[in-house]
C-alpha distance (Angstrom), angle and dihedral (degrees) to the residues before:
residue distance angle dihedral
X1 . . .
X2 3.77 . .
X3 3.98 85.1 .
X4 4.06 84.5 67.8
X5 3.26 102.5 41.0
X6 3.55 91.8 59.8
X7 3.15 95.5 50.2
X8 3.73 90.0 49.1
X9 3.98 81.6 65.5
X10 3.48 98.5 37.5
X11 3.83 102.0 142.6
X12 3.79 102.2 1.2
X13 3.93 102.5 92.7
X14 4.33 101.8 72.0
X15 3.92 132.2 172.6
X16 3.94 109.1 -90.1
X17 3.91 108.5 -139.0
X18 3.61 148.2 172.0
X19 3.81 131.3 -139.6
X20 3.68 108.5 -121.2
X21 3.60 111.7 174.4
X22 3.66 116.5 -47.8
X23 3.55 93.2 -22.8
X24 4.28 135.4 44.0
X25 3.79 129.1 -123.0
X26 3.96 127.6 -147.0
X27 4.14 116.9 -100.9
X28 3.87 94.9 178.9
X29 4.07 133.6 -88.7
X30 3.48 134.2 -42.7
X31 3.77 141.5 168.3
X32 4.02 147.4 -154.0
X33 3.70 117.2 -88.4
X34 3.80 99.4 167.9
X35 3.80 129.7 32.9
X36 3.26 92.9 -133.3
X37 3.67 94.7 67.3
X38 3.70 118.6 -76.6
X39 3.63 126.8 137.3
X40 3.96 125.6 -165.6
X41 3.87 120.9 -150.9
X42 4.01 136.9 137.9
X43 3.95 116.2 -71.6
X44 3.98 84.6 -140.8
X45 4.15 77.4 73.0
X46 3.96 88.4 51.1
X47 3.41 137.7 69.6
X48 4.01 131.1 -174.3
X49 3.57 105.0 -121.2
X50 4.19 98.2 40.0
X51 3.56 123.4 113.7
X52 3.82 94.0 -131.6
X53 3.75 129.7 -157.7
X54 3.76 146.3 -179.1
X55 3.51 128.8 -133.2
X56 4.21 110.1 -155.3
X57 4.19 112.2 -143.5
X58 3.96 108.2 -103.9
X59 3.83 116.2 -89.4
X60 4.37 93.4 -122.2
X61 4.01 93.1 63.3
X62 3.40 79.3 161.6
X63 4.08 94.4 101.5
X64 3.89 98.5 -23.0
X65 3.75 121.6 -171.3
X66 3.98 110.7 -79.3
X67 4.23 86.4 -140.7
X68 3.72 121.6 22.0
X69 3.97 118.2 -154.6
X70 3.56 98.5 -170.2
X71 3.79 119.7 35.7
X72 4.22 131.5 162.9
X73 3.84 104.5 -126.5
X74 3.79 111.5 -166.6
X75 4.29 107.4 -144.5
X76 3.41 112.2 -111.7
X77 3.83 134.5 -163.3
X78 3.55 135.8 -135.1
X79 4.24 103.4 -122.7
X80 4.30 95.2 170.8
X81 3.51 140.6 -5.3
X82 4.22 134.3 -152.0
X83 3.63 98.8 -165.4
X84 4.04 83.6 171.8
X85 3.33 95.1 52.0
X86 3.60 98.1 28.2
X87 4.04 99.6 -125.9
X88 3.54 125.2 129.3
X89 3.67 135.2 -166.3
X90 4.39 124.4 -142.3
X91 3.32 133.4 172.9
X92 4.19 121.0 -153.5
X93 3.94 106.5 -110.9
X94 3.49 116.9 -106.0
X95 3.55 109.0 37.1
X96 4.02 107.8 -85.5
X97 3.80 138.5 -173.5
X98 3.15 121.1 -137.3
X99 3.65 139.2 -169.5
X100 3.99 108.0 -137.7
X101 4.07 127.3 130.3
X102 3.91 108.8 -70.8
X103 4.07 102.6 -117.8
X104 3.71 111.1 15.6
X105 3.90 95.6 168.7
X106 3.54 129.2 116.8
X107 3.65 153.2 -156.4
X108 3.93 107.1 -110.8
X109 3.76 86.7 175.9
X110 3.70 92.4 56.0
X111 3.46 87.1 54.2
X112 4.11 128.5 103.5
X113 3.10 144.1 -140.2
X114 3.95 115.1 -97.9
X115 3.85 82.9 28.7
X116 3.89 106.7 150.9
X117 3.95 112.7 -121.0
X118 3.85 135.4 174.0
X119 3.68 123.9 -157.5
X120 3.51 128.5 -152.5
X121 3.85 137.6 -138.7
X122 3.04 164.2 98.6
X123 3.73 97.2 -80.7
X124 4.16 102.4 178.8
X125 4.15 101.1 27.4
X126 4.23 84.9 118.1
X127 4.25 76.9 60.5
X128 4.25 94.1 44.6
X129 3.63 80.6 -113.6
X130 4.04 88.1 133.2
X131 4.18 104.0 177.8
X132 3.35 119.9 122.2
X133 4.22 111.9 -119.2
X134 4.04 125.6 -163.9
X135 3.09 105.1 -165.0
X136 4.25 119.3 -170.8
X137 3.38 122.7 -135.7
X138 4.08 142.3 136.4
X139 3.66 142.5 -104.5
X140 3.78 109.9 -98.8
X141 4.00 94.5 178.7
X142 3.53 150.4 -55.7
X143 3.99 135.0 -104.7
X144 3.69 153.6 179.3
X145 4.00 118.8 -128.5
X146 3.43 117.7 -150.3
X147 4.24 96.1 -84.7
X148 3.77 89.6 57.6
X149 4.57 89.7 -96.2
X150 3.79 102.7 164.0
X151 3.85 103.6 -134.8
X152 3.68 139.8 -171.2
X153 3.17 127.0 -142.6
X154 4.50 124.1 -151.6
X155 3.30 136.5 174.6
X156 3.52 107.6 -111.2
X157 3.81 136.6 84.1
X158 3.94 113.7 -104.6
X159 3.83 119.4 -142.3
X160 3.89 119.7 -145.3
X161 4.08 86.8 -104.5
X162 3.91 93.8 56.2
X163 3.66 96.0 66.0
X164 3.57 108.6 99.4
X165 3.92 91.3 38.2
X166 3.90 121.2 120.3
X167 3.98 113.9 -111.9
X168 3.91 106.1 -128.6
X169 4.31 119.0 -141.4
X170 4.36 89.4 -145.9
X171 4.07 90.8 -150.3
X172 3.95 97.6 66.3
X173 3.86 100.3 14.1
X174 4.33 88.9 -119.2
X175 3.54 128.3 143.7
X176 3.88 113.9 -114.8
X177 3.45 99.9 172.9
X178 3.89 157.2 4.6
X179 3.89 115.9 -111.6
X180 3.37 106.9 -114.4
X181 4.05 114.0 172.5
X182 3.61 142.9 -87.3
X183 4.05 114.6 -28.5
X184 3.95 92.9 -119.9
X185 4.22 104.0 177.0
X186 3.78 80.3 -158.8
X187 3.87 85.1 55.5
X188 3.10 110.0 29.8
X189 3.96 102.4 34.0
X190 3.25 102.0 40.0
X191 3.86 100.1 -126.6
X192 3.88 136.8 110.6
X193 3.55 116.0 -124.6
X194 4.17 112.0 -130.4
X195 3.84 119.5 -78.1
X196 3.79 104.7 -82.5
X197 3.82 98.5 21.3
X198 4.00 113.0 109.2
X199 3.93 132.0 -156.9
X200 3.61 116.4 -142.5
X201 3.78 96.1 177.9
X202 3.83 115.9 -159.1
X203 3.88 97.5 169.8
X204 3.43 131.0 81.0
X205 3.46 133.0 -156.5
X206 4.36 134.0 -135.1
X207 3.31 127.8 -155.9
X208 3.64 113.5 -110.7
X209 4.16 104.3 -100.5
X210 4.22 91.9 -135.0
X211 3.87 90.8 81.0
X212 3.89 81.6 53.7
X213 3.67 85.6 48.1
X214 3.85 97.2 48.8
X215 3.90 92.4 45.3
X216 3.92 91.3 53.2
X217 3.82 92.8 49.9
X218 3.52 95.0 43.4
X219 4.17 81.1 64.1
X220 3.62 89.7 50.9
X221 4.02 96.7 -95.8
């Protein structure tokens, strides 16, 4: 089952970038939502006045090149962004077509707990480490944060490079959720754990895929 869903994905989860002098610098994951071109990621990846591109996995995944010196990024530009919810919306630069599955979203809320999931990414990019991972794990939970952000909650532990990534239900193949990071209580919550009590957090958290859903509608997709 995981075998298929990554294949399912197979090509759709590239290296976000920015063009920084004569050479580019990784921002995280993030992956194809529409055929037609559009990308999802978080907006904490983005900012306004970057000239943003995406870097598509090479074709032999069979044992791909940990580091690539040369790639072909493919400029991308920024359509929406969530800053609230931390979601935002690209589109690959010119206009492309692409062959992916037709409706890849899901229902995170139809969703249980134990549920098997893989998430995607490109875990060590911020390293030039540049293969794409995909990683299984399960859902642990769901919860609110204080401004009403549906979250959920895995068990796996994130790298900086994930975030950005979609977060695959295995039974249907859909996208639930967008990677976000490490679920940090500190972080996340808002609260300080008593003097003398650590936090040695080994979930991560996604950020539930119907504010991607919202964003893309509001643009008329």
């Amino acid at each position: 089952m995981l075998e298929k869903v990554s294949l399912r994905f197979r090509g759709s989860c590239m290296m976000l970038m920015q063009r920084s002098g004569d050479s580019v610098e990784f921002l995280g994951s993030c992956f194809l939502v529409r055929s037609s071109g559009y990308l999802l990621t978080t907006a904490r990846a983005v900012a306004s006045d970057a000239e943003l591109l995406a870097v598509p996995p090479e074709t032999d995944d069979r044992y791909p090149s940990l580091t690539r010196d040369e790639v072909d990024p493919i400029p991308v530009e920024i359509v929406a962004i969530d800053r609230e919810h931390d979601i935002a919306l690209l589109k690959l630069q010119p206009d492309l077509k692409i062959q992916m599955p037709a409706d890849i979203i899901g229902e995170p809320d139809e969703t249980p707990r134990g549920a098997a999931l893989m998430s995607i990414g490109i875990p060590f990019g911020y390293h030039r480490v540049h293969t794409v991972l995909a990683p299984g794990s399960v859902l642990a939970g769901r919860a609110r944060t204080a401004n009403g952000s549906r979250l959920l909650i895995f068990d796996r532990r994130v790298q900086h490079g994930d975030s950005g990534g979609p977060l695959v239900r295995v039974s249907d193949g859909s996208v639930i959720g967008i990677v976000g990071g490490l679920f940090d209580p500190a972080h996340v919550g808002g609260m300080q754990a008593p003097d003398g009590v650590q936090v040695y957090p080994n979930f991560s958290y996604a950020i539930s895929i119907e504010y991607a859903s919202e964003l893309m509608t509001a643009q008329g997709l």
